[in-house]
C-alpha positions as CSV (number, residue, x, y, z in Angstrom):
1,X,88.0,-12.1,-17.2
2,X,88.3,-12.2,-13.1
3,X,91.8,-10.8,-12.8
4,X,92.6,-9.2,-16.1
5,X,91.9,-5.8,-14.6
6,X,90.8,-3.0,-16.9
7,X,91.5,-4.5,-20.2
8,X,88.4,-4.7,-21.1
9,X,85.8,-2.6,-20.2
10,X,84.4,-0.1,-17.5
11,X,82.3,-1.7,-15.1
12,X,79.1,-0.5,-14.4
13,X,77.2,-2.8,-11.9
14,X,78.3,-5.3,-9.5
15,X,76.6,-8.0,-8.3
16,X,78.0,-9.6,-4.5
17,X,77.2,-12.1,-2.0
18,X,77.1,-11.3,1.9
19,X,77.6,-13.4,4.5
20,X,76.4,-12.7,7.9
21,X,79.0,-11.4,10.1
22,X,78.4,-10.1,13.1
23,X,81.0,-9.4,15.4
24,X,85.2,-10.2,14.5
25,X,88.1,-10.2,16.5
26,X,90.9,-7.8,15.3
27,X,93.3,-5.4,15.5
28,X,97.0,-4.5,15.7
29,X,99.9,-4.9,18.2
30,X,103.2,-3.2,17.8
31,X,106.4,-3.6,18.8
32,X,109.8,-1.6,18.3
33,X,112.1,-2.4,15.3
34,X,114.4,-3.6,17.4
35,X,112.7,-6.5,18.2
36,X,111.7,-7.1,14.6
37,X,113.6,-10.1,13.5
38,X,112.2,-11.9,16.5
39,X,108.7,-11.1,15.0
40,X,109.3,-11.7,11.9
41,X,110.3,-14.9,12.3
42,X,107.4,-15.9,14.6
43,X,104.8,-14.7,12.1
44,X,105.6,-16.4,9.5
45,X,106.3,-19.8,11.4
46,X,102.6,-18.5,12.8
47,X,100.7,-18.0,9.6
48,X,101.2,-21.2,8.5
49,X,98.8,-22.8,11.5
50,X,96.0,-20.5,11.1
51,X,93.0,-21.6,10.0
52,X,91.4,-19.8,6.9
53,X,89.0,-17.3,8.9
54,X,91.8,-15.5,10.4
55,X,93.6,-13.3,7.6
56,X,97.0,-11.1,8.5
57,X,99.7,-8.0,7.2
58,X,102.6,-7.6,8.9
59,X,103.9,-3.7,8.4
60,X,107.5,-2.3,8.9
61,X,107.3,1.4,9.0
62,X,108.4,4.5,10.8
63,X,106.1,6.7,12.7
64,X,106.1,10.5,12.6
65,X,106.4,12.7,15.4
66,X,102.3,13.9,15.2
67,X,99.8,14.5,17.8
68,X,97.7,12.2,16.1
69,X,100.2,9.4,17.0
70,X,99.7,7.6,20.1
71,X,102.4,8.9,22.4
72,X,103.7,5.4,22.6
73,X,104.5,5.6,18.9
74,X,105.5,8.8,17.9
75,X,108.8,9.1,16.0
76,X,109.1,5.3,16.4
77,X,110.5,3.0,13.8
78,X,108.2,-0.4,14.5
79,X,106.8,-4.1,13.3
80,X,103.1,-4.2,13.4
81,X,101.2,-7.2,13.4
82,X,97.5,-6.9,12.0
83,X,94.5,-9.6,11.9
84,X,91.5,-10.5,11.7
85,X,89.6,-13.3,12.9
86,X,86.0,-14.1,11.5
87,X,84.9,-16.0,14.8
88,X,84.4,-16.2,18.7
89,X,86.4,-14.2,20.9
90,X,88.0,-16.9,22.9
91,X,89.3,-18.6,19.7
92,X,90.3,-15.2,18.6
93,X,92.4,-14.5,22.0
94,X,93.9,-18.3,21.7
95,X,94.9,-17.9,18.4
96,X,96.4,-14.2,18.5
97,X,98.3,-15.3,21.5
98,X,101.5,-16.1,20.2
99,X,102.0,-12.4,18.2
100,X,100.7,-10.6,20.9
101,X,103.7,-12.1,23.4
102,X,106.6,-12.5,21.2
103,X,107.9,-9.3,23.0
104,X,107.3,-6.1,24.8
105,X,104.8,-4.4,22.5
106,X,104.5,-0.6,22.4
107,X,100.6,-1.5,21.5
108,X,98.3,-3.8,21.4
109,X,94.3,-3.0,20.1
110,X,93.1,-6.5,19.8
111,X,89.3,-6.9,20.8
112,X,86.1,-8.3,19.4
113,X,84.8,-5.4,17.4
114,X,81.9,-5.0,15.2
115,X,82.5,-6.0,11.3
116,X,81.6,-2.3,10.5
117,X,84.6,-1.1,12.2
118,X,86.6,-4.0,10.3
119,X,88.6,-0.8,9.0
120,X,89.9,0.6,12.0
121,X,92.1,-2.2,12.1
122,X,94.6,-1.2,10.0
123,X,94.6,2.6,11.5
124,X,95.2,4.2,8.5
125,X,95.1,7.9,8.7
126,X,92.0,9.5,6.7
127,X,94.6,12.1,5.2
128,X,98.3,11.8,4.5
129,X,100.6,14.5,3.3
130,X,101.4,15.0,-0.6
131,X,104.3,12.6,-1.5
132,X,105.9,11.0,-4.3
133,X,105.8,7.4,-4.2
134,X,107.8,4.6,-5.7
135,X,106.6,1.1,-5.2
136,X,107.8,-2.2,-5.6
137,X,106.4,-6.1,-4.9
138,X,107.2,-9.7,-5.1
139,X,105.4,-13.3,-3.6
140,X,106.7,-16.2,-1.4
141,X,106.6,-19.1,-0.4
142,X,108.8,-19.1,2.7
143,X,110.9,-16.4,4.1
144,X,114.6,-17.5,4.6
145,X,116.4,-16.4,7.9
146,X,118.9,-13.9,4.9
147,X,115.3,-12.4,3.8
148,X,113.9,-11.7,7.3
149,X,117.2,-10.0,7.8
150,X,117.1,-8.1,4.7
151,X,113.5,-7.0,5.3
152,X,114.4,-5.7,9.0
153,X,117.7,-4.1,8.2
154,X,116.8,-2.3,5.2
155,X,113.4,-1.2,6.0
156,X,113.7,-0.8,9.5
157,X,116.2,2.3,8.8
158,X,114.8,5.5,8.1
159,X,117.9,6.4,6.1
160,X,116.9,4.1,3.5
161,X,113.6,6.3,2.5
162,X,111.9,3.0,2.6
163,X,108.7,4.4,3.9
164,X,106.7,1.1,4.4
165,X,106.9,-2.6,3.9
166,X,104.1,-4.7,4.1
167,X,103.6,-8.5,4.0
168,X,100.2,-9.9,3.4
169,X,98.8,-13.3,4.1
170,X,97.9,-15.6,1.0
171,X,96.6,-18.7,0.4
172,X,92.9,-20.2,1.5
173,X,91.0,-18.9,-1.1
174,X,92.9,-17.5,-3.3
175,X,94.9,-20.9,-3.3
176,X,91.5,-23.1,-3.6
177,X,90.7,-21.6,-6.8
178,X,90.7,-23.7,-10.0
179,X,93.3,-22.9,-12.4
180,X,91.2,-22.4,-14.9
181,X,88.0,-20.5,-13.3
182,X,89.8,-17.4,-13.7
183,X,93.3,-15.9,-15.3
184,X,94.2,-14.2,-11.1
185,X,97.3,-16.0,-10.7
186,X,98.2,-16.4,-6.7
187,X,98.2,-19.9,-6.0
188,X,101.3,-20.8,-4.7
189,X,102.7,-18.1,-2.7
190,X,101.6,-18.2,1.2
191,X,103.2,-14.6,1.4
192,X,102.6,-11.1,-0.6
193,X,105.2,-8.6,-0.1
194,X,104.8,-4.8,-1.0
195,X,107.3,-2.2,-0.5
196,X,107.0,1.5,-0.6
197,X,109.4,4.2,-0.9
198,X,108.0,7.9,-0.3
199,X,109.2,11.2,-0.1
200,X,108.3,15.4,-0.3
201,X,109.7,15.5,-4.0
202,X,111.5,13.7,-6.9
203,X,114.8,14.2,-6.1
204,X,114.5,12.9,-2.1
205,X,112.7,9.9,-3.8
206,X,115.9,9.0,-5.1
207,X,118.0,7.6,-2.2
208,X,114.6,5.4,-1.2
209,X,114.3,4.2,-5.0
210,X,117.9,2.9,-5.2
211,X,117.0,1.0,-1.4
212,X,113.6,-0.5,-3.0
213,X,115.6,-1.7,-5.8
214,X,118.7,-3.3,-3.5
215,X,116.1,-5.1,-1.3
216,X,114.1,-6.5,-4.3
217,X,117.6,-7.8,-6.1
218,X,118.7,-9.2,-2.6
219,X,115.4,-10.8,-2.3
220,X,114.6,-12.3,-5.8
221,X,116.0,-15.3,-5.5
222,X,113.4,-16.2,-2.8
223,X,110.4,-15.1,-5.2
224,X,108.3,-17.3,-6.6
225,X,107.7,-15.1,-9.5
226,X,104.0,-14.7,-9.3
227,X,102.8,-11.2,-9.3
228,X,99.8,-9.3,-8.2
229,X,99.3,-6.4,-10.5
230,X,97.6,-4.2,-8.0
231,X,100.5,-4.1,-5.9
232,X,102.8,-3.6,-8.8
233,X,102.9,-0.1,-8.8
234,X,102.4,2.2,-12.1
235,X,105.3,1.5,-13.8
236,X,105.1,-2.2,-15.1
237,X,106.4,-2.8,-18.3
238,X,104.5,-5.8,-21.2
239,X,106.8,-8.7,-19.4
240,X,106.0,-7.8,-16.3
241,X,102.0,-7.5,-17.1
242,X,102.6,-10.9,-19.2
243,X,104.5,-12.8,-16.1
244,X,101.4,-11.7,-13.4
245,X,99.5,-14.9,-15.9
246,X,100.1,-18.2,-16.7
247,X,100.9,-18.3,-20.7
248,X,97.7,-20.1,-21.3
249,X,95.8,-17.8,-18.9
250,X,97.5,-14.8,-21.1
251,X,96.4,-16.1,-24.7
252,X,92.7,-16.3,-23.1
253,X,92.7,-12.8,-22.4
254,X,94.5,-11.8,-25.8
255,X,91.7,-13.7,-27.5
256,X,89.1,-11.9,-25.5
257,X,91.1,-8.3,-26.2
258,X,91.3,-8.9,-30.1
259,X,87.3,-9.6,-29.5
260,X,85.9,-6.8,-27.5
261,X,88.8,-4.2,-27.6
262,X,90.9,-4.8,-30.6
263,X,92.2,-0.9,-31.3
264,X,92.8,-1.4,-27.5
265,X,90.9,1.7,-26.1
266,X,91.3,0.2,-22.5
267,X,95.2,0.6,-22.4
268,X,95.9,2.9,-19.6
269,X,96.3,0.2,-16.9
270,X,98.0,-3.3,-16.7
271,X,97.9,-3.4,-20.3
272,X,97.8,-6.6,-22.3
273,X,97.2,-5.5,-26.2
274,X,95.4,-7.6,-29.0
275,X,97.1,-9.5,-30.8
276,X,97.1,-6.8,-33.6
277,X,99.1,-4.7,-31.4
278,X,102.1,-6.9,-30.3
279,X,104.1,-3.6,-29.0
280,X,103.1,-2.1,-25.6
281,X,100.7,1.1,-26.0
């Protein structure tokens, strides 16, 4: 049931293994939009060489004009690399090297941190304004030089209402997974994208809907069709739920639904319904 979300219960006890980790290398560098296409082209040439302890997002977003910006950033549309590497220092410096000069970066926080501060990596405000939020995702293999244009174009203009982009590194072990040890689908793409429109109420949602939706059409034909349901936003329809498993992977977990849920009590999530109930609740 790894991966079939809430379908089918409420967890109430979780069992996890910890590895000892002591100290990682990580953080974030930054550079203006304007420089984005160069970056985005050298991250994901770069994330193809890295070995499986160093994970990485790459961000396209637009910075407000807050005190608790960095001066450096405030008001600034940007590209933000992020990583983390679960090892020395020096192999972390080696193998950070080639995001952290691609250009002139408005900011760079890479350093050998403790794991417990493993969160300060992304930078993520504690608190965010109330906003309405419209979200949209896909997976890839590869990024064509059309995509990375798309990507940088659209979301790098804060006309679009695109609020955020971000691209997260796949593969190792997600990709290292047996097919059938669990119905969590991600084994080909290398790349995850999500992107996020936002804005103070309904109708000034609008304008970044329609971009979300021109980027996603542009982009499909680069997708590998795999999706990853927690990045799917709130909106997914049956199909969409359906497509996020293999066909064989989704009769498993209809088998296990007309077993332990068949009225289908668990249906305000991902849904997949029993069998009984072909229509989606």
């Amino acid at each position: 049931m790894r991966g079939g979300g809430g379908n089918f219960g409420i967890v109430t006890a979780l069992e996890c293994a910890l590895y000892p980790v002591n100290k990682i290398f990580g953080g974030q560098v930054v550079y203006p939009i304007a420089q984005g296409k160069d970056v985005l082209n050298a991250y994901v040439k770069w994330v193809k060489t890295v070995p499986n302890e160093l994970t990485s997002a790459m961000r396209i977003m637009h910075f407000p004009s807050i005190p608790a910006i960095p001066p450096t950033l405030r008001g600034m549309s940007a590209i933000v690399i992020m990583a983390c590497y679960n090892g020395e220092e020096r192999a972390g410096e080696a193998l950070l090297q080639p995001m952290r000069t691609v250009g002139t970066p408005l900011l760079d926080t890479f350093a050998q941190i403790p794991y417990s501060q493993v969160a300060t990596i992304s930078n993520d405000p504690p608190e965010a304004p109330p906003l309405f939020f419209y979200t949209e995702s896909g997976a890839f293999q590869d990024l064509s030089q059309s995509d990375i244009e798309t990507l940088v174009d659209l979301a790098g203009n804060p006309a679009s209402g695109i609020r955020l982009v971000e691209m997260r590194q796949l593969g190792g072990a997600f990709a290292r997974q047996p097919e059938d040890a669990m119905p969590f689908g991600i084994r080909q793409a290398t790349l995850y994208l999500g992107v996020v429109a936002a804005a103070p109420s309904p109708a000034l949602l609008a304008g970044g809907k329609r971009s979300v939706a021109t980027m996603m059409q542009t982009l499909s034909p680069g997708m590998t069709g795999e999706v990853l349901l927690n990045l799917a936003g709130d909106n997914v329809s049956l199909d969409r739920t359906r497509a996020a498993y293999s066909p064989e992977h989704y009769q498993r977990l209809v088998a296990l639904k007309d077993r332990y849920d068949p009225r289908n009590i668990f249906r305000f999530n991902h849904n997949i319904p029993p069998s009984s109930n072909g229509v989606e609740s």
